[in-house]
N, C-alpha and C positions, 0 to 999 in steps of 0.2 A: 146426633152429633158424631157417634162414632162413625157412622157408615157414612158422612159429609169427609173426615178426615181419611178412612180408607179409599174413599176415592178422590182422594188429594195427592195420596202418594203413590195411587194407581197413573196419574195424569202426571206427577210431576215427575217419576223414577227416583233417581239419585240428585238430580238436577244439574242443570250446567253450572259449570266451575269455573270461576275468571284463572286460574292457573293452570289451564289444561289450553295449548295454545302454541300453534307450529308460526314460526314469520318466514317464508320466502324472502330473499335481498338478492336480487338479479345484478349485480356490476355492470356497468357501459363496457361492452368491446372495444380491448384497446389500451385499457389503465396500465402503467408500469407501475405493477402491485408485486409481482414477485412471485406468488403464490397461486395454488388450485383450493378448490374446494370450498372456495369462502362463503359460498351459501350456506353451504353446510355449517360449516363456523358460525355464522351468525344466530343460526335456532339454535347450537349450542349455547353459544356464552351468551344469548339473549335472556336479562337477569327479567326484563318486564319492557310492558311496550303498549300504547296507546289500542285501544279497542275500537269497535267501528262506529265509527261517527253517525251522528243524525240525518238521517236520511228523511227527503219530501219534496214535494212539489208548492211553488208560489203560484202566485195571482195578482192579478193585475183589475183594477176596477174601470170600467167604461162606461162611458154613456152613452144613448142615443133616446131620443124623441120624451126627456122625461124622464126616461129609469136609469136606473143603473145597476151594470151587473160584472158579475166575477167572472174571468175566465184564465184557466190555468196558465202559467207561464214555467218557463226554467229556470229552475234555483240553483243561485250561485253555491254548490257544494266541493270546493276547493278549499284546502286549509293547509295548517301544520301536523303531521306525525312526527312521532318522538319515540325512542327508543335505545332503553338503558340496557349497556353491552359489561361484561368482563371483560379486562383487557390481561391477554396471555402476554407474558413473560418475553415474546420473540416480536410483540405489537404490531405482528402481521392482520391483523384486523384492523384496528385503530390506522395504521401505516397505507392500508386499503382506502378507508373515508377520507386522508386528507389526502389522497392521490384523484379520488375524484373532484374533490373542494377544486384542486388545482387545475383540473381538467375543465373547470367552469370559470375560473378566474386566479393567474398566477400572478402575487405581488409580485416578485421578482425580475422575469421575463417580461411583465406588464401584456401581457397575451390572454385574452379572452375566448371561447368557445364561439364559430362562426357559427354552428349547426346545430340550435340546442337538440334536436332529437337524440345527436351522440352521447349527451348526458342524462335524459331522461328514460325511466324507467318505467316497470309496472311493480309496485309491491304487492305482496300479496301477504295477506292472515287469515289462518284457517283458527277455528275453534275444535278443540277434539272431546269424545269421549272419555269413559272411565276407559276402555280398550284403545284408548290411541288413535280410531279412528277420526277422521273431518266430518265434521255434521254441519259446519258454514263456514262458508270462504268472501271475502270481503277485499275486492282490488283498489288498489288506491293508485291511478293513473296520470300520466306524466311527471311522475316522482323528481325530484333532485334531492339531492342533500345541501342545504343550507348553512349549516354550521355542525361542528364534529368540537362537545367541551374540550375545555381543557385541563388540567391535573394539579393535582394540591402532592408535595412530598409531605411529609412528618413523620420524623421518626417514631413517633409513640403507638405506630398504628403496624407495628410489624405483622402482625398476624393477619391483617385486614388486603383481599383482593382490590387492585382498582378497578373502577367501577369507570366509565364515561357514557355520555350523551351522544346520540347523533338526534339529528332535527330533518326531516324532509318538507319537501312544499311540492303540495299535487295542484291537479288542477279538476281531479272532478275523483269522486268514490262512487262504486257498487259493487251490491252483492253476486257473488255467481262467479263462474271460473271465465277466462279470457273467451271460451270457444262460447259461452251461454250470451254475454254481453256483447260479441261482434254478430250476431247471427243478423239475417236482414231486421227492418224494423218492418213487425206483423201490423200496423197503423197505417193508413192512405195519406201520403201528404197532403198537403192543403191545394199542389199542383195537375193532382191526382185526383183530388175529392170535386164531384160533380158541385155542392153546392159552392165553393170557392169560384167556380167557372161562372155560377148564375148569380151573382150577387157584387 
């Protein structure tokens, strides 16, 4: 049993830690935000934030002559991220996500975004070691921001930072960095594959 357990903590190290944890937040080119650096700002005052989603492949059942059988398809892997920020004192972050809100849709103006590309993004979250290093990175693609909470005053809570929510909506997650997940796809299409031609 001992030598089962010494090599449990030979295999596991230290282990990984859900608080050890960088978030990339890219801004759309073009926001009247007022500021630099806000990515930066953001792995800052990011107090906690959504981890990487369930990843897989579906299937689809067919038939022919009698049987049936499984063959893989594409799963829908699009959802909600979420992520709870500190809000400083001069609300140049907070001031940031509802300049995007508005970029996608301004009550006011009654003006909507013609080109969603100019508001969507790539987010990105890495996992880090005990040393600060990335050991996995997790992109969440065609990002927006959705909703950005909003604040409760009370006086009784003098001592306490405000806290807010932003919410995004992707349309597909993976693992690997932008340069790993564009490369060509190493698979013959179906346009390409000999037996698609004879069948």
């Amino acid at each position: 049993m001992t030598n089962r357990i010494t090599k449990l903590k030979n295999a596991l190290g230290i282990g990984a830690r859900a608080n050890r944890y960088r978030i990339y937040v890219t801004f759309p080119t073009g926001l009247d935000v007022g500021t630099t650096g806000l990515s930066e700002t953001c792995d800052i005052l990011c107090k906690s934030c959504d981890g990487f989603p369930e990843v897989g492949a579906d299937s689809s059942q067919v038939y022919t002559q009698g049987r049936s059988y499984f063959v893989p398809k594409q799963k829908e892997n699009g959802g909600e991220f979420k992520a709870t920020f500190y809000n400083s004192e001069d609300y140049n972050l907070k001031r940031a996500f509802v300049a995007w809100v508005k970029a996608i849709d301004h009550p006011v103006s009654n003006t909507t975004t013609g080109s969603p590309p100019d508001v969507c993004v790539t987010l990105k979250v890495a996992q880090l070691d005990s040393a600060e290093n990335e050991t996995v990175v997790g992109c969440f693609y065609e990002a927006f921001v959705t909703n950005v909470a909003g604040q409760t005053f009370d006086g009784s809570s003098a001592a306490d930072v405000e806290e807010f929510e932003v919410t995004w909506r992707y349309s597909y997650f993976l693992f690997g960095e932008d340069s790993e997940n564009m490369r060509p796809n190493q698979f013959n299409p179906a346009t390409k594959n000999p037996v698609a031609y004879n069948n």
